[in-house]
C-alpha positions in Angstrom: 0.0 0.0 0.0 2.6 2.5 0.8 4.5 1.7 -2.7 1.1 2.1 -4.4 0.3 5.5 -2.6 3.8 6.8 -3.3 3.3 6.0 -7.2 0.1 7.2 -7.1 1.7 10.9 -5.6 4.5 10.9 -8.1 2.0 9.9 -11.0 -0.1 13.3 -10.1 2.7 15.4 -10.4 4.1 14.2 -13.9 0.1 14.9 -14.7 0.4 18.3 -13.3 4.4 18.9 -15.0 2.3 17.7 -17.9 -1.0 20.5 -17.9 0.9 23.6 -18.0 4.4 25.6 -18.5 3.5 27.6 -15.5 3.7 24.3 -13.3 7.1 23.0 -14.7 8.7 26.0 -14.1 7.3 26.1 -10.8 8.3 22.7 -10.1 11.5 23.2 -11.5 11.8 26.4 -9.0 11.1 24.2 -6.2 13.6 22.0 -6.5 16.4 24.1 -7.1 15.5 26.1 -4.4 14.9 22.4 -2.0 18.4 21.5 -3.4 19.9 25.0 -2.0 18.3 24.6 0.8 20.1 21.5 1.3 23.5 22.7 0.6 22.8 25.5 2.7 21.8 24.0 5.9 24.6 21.3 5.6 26.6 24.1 5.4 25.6 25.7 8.2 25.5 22.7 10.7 29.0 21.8 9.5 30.2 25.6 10.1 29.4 24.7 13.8 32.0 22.1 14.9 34.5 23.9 17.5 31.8 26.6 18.4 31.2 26.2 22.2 27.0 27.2 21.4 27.6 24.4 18.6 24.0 22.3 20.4 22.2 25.4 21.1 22.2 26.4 17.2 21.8 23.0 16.5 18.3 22.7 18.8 17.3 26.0 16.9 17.8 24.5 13.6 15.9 22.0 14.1 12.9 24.0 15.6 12.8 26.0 13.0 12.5 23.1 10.5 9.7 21.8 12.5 8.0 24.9 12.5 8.2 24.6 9.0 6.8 21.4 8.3 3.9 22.7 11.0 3.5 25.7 8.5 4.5 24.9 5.1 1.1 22.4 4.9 -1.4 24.9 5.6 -0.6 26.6 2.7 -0.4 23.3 0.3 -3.8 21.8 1.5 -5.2 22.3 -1.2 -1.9 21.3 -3.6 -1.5 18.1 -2.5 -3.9 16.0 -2.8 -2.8 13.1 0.1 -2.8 15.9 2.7 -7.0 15.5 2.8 -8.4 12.5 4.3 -11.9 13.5 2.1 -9.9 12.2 -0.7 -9.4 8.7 0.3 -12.7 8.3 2.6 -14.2 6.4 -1.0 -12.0 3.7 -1.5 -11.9 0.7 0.7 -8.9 0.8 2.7 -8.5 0.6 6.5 -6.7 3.2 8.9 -3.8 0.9 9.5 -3.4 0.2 5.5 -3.3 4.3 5.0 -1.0 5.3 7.5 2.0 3.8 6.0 1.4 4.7 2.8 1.0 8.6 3.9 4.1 8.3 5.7 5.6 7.4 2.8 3.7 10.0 0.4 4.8 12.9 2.7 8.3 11.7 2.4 8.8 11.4 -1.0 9.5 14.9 -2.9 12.2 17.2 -2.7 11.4 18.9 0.4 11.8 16.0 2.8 15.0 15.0 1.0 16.2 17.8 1.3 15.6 18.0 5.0 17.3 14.8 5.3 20.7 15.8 3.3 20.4 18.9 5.5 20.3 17.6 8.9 23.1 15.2 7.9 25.6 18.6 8.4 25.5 17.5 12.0 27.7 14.5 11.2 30.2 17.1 10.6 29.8 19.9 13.0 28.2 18.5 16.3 28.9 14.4 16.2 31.9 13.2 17.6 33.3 9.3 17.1 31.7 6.6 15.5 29.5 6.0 18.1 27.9 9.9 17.7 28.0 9.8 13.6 25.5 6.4 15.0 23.4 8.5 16.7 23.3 11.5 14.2 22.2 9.5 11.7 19.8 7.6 13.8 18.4 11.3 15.7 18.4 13.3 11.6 15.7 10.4 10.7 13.7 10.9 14.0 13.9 14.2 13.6 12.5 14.0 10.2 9.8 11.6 11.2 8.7 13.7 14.1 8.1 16.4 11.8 6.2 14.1 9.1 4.2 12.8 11.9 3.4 16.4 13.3 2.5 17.7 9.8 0.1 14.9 9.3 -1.8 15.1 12.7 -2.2 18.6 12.2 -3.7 18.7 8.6 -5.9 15.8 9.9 -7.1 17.3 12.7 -7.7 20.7 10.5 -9.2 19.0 7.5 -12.6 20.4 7.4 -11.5 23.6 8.7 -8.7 24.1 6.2 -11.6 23.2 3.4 -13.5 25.8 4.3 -13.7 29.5 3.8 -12.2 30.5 7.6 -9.8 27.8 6.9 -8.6 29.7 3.6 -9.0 33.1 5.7 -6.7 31.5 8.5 -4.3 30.7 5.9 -4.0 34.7 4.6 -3.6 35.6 8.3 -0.8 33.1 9.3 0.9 35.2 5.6 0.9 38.3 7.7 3.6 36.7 10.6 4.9 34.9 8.5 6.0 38.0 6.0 6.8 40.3 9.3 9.2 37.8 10.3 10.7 37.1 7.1 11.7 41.1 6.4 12.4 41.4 10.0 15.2 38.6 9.5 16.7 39.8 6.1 17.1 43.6 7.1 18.1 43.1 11.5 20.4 39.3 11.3 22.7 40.6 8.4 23.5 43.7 9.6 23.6 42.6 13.0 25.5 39.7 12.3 28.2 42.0 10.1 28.2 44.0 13.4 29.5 41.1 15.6 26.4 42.1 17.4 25.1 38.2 16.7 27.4 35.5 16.7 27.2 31.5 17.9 27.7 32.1 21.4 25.0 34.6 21.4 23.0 31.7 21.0 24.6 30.1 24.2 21.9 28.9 26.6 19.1 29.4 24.6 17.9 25.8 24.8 17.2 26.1 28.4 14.2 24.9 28.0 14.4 23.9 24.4 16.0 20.8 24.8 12.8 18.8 26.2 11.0 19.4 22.9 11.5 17.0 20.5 14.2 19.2 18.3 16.2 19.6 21.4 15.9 15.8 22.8 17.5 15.2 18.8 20.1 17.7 19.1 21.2 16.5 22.9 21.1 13.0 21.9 24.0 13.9 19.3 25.9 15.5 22.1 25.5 12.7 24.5 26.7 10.4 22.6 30.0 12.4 21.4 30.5 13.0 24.8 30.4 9.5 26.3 27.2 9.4 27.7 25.7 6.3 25.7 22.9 5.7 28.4 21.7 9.6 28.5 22.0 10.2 24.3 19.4 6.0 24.0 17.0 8.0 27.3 16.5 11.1 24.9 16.2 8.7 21.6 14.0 6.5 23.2 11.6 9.8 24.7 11.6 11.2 21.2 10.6 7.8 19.8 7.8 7.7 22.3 6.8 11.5 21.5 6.0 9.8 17.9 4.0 7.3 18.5 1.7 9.3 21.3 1.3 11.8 17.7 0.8 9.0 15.3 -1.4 7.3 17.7 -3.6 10.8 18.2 -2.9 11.1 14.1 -4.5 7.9 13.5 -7.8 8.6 15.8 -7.8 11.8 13.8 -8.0 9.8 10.6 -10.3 7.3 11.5 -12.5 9.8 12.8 -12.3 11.8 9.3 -12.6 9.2 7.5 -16.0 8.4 8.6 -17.4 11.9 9.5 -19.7 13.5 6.8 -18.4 17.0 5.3 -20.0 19.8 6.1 -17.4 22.7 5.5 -18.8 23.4 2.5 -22.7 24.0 3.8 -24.3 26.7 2.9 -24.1 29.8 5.4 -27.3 31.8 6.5 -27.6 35.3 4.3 -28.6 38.4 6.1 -30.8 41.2 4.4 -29.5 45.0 5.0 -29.7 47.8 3.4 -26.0 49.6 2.5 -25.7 52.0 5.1 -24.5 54.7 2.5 -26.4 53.6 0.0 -28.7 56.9 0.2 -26.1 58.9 -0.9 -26.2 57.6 -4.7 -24.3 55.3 -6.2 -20.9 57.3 -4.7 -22.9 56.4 -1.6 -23.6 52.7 -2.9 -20.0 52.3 -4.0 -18.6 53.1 -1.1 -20.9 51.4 1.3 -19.7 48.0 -0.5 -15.9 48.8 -1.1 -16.3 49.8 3.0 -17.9 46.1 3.8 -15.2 44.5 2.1 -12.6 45.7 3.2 -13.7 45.0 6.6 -14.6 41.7 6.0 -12.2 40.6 2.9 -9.2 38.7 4.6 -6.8 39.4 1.9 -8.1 42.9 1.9 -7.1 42.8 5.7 -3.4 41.3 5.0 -2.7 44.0 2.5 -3.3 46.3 4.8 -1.4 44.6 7.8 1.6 44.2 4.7 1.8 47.8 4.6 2.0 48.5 8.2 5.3 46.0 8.1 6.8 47.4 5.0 6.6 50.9 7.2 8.1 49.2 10.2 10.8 47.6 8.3 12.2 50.9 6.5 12.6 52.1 9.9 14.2 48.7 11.3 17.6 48.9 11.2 17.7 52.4 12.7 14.6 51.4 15.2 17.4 48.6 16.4 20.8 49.7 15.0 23.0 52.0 16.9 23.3 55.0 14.0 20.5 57.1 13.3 19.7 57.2 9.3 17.9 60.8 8.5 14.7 61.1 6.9 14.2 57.3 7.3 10.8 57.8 8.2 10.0 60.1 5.6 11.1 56.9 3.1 8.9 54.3 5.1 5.6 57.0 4.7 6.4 56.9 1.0 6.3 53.6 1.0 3.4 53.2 3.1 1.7 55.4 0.6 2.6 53.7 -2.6 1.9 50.2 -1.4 -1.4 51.6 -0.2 -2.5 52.8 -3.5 -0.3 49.9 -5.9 -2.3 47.2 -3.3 -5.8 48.6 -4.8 -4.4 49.3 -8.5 -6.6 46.6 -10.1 -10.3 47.0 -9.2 -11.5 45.0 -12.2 -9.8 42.3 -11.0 -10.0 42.3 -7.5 -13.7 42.7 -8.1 -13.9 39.6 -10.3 -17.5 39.0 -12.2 -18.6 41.0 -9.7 -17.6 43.9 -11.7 -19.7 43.1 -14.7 -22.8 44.1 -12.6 -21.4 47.2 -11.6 -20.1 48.2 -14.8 -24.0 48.2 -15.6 -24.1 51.3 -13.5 -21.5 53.0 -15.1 -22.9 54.3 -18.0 -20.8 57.8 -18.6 -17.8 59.7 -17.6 -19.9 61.4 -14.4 -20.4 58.0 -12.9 -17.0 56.4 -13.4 -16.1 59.5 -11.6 -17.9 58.6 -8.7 -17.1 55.1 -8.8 -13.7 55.9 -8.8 -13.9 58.8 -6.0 -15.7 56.2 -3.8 -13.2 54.1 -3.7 -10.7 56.5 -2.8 -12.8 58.0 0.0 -12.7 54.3 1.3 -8.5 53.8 1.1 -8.6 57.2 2.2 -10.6 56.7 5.4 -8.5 53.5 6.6 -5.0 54.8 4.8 -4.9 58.2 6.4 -5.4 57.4 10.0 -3.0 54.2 9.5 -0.1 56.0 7.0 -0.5 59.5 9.8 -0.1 56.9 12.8 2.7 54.9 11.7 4.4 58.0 10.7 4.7 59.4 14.7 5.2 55.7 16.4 8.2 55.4 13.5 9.0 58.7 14.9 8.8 58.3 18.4 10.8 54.7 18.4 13.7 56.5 16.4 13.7 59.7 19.0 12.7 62.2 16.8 9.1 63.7 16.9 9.3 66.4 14.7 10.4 64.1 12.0 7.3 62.4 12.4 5.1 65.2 11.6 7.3 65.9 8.1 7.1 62.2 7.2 2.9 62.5 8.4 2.7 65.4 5.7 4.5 63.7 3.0 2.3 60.7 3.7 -0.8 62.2 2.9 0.5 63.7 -0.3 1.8 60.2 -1.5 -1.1 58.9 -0.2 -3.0 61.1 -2.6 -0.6 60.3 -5.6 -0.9 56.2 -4.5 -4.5 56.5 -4.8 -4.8 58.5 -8.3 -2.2 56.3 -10.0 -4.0 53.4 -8.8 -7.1 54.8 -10.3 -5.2 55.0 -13.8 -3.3 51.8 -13.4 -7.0 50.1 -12.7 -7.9 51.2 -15.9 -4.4 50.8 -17.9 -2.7 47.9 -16.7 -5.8 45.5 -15.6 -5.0 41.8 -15.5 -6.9 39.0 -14.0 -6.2 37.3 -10.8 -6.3 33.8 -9.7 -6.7 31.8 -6.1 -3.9 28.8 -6.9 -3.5 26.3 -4.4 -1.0 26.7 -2.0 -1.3 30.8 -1.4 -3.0 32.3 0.7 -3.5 35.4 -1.5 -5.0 36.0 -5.0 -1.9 36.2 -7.6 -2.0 37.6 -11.2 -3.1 35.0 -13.7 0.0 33.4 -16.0 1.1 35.7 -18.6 0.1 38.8 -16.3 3.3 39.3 -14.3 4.5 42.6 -16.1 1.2 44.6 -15.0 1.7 43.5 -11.6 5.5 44.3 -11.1 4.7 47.6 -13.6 2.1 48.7 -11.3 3.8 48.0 -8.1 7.3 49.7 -9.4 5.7 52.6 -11.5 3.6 53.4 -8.0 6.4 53.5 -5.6 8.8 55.4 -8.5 5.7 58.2 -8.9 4.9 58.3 -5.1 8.6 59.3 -4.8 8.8 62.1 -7.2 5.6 63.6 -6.4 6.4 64.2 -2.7 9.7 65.5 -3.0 7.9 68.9 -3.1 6.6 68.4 0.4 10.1 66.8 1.3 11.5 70.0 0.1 8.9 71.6 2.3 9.0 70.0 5.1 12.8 70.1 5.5 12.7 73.9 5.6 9.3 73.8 8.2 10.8 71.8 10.5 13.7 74.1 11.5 10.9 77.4 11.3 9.9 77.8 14.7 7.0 79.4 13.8 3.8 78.4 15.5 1.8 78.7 12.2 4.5 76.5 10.4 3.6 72.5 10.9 -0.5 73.9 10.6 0.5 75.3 7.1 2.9 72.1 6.3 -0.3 69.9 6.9 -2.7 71.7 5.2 -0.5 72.2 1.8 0.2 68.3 2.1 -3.6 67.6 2.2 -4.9 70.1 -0.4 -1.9 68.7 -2.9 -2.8 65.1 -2.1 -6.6 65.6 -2.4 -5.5 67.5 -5.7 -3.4 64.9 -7.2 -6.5 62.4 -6.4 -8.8 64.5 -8.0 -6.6 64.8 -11.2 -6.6 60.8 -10.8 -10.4 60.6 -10.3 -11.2 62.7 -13.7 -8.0 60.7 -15.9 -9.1 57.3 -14.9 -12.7 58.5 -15.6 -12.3 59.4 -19.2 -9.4 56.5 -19.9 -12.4 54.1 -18.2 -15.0 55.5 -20.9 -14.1 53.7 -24.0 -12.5 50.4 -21.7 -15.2 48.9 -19.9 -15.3 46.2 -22.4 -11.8 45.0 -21.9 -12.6 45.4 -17.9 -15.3 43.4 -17.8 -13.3 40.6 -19.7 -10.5 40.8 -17.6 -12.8 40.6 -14.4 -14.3 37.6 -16.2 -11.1 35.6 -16.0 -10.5 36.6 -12.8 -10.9 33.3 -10.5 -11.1 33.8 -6.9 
């Protein structure tokens, strides 16, 4: 059974390298980036023979792995087919005939090899003797297995939930920690690792407590062992093999349970009748009422804003933690704050999907594109504002200098202003379709499509940036006037330009929108979400 279920996994991905060029370069991706990964953590395990913190990095490798493999199948429910128990409930197989064969599924593919070769660099830089190479070897595959184990019972267990629509909202949430972390590492560990601020024995007692997980108990096992201490490294082998079972015993229950429980994820929810609160102000009224709802409700809607709240934080990291203080680095994070708002909202056709074909019913002339358009930047205005303004003055205050919080606020609300009235045009210019592909989170542009996406996302931020260098200018001279009348005046010329520049977007995107609708409504009607 196992070897059947491991053809049959390997048989749907040469169907699926088969369907498209999009999926072999993917695939292709993947693996070159699994084979790096490799390299890279052997690497990095072997780099840590001498160092005196040599099990403490060790025990935090291996965490982070099996945070991973906790992670990594959330996202791929719905790419790999074996990670469903719905799939198999049909065919007549038993619980103890498809446990085997999963274990084996979710080991074969690049990743898990990859993990394997990996781990291995602790042969080199933590196992000592033959009798800890043993053990290495012996701890890298129960390592491995715990996390395989892990993955499983948690996809099990999360099955219906994952199938449903809060399962695919909880998947666009866990993007937004998962993103903050990512930036956080790439701009703070490098430059505080080229600092000697962060080096191995900074890392020296960390596993504290760490070493009773599982990841630790592997880790400690290699040490004992190296060490002499045969009888402690076989007590923290044998409690790791134990902490496997009591998972694959809970991840079997899990199973059999599924496997007999009716679906009901995909039920029907009960509608609720109201009236758009706005939507007595017209259709600018009616437009806004609904781009409002969404954006409240929308998950993906919610993680683009909560994306650029970290982008703004992460301009401002390496001064926020570093020990020299970059000028006018929170005047940069407000322009980016400011062009990701607006690039974020660039394509309303296809963010709107076939929706938008009912909406473009409405639109029948230039006055009623123009409130359309306006609506929507009333909308980003109201929750972009308050969130760009705020950001500016906590940036501000973290860094230890408030009145470069109120220049950065100003220049925010001018960019702000430019994001929103090139996304306008873009909408209307560079609209492309968007897709919901298994294994992320958040909609992507459809294959062929990539160009408007990075066009609009570049052409935003580079526009953004010239247009507020005249409140830069500004700003710079206003905040060394001690006038009283000065940071008033700064604020109101940073609104009236910004409302300005959005009005000039309103009235362009209008009159490019005139003669486009039908290419927008085709491009919302590819749009799969």
């Amino acid at each position: 059974m196992a070897r059947l279920l491991v053809e049959l996994k390997l048989r749907l991905v040469r169907n699926a390298l088969r369907s498209s060029t999009a999926a072999q370069v993917t695939f292709l991706i993947s693996t070159l980036c699994a084979a790096v990964a490799a390299i890279g953590i052997f690497w990095l395990l072997a780099q840590l023979r001498s160092q005196d913190a040599a099990v403490d990095l060790t025990t935090v490798i291996f965490g982070i792995l099996a945070i991973g493999w906790l992670i990594a199948p959330i996202f791929a429910f719905g790419l790999d087919g074996t990670l469903d128990p719905a799939t198999l409930a049909l065919y007549p197989l038993r619980t103890r005939q498809l446990v085997p064969g999963l274990l084996a599924a979710s080991a074969a593919g690049a990743w898990p090899v990859a993990n394997v070769l990996g781990l291995l660099g602790v042969t080199v830089g933590l196992a000592r003797g033959a009798l800890g190479v043993l053990v290495a070897f012996i701890a890298v595959v129960l390592q491995v297995l715990f996390c395989i184990v892990l993955a499983r019972f948690v996809t099990t267990g999360l099955a219906g939930l994952l199938r449903s629509r809060r399962g695919k909202d909880l998947a666009v949430f866990l993007f937004i920690p998962i993103f903050a972390i990512f930036e956080f590492l790439i701009q703070v560990i490098p430059r505080a690792a080229s600092s000697g601020q962060l080096s191995p024995a900074s890392f020296a007692g960390i596993d504290s407590w760490m070493r009773w997980l599982p990841p630790g108990l592997a880790a400690h096992a290699i040490q004992d062992a190296s060490t002499g201490h045969t009888g402690d490294a076989a007590a923290r082998l044998g409690l790791l093999a134990a902490v496997i079972i009591v998972l694959g015993v809970l991840w079997v229950r899990s199973l059999s349970r599924a496997l007999v429980t009716t679906d009901t994820s995909t039920g029907s929810s009960r509608v609720r009748n109201a009236v758009l609160p706005l939507a007595r102000y017209g259709l600018r009224g009616a437009v806004a009422a609904r781009f409002l709802k969404y954006q409240r409700r929308d998950p993906a809607s919610l993680a683009y804003w909560a994306i650029v709240v970290i982008i703004m934080f992460i301009c401002c990291a390496s001064t926020i933690f570093g020990r020299q203080h970059h000028p006018s680095i929170v005047i940069t994070s407000a322009v980016f704050g400011a062009a990701f708002a607006g690039a974020y909202h660039a394509n309303f056709a296809g963010q709107a999907g076939p929706g938008f074909v009912i909406e473009a019913l409405a639109l029948s002339g230039r006055r009623e594109l123009r409130a359309y358009f306006s609506a929507q930047d009333i909308v980003f205005g109201a929750i972009a504002v308050p969130l760009i303004t705020g950001m500016s003055f906590g940036l501000a205050a973290l860094i230890g200098d408030p009145r470069e919080g109120c220049v950065a606020a100003a220049v925010g609300l001018a960019g702000l202003g430019a994001g929103l009235a090139l996304a306008n045009v873009f909408g209307v210019v560079l609209a492309y379709p968007l897709q919901k592909r298994a294994g992320s989170p958040l909609p992507q542009q459809a294959q062929g499509y990539g160009a408007h996406a990075v066009g609009t996302i570049f052409g935003t931020l580079a526009c953004v940036a010239v247009a507020a260098i005249p409140v830069i200018v500004l700003g710079n001279l206003t905040i060394h006037d001690s006038a009283a009348i000065a940071l008033p005046a700064l604020f109101g010329c940073a609104v009236a330009y910004g409302l300005g520049l959005a009005w000039i977007g309103v009235r362009a995107a209008a009159a490019l929108a005139a003669g486009k609708l039908p290419e927008l409504c085709q491009v919302a009607m590819r749009t799969t979400l």
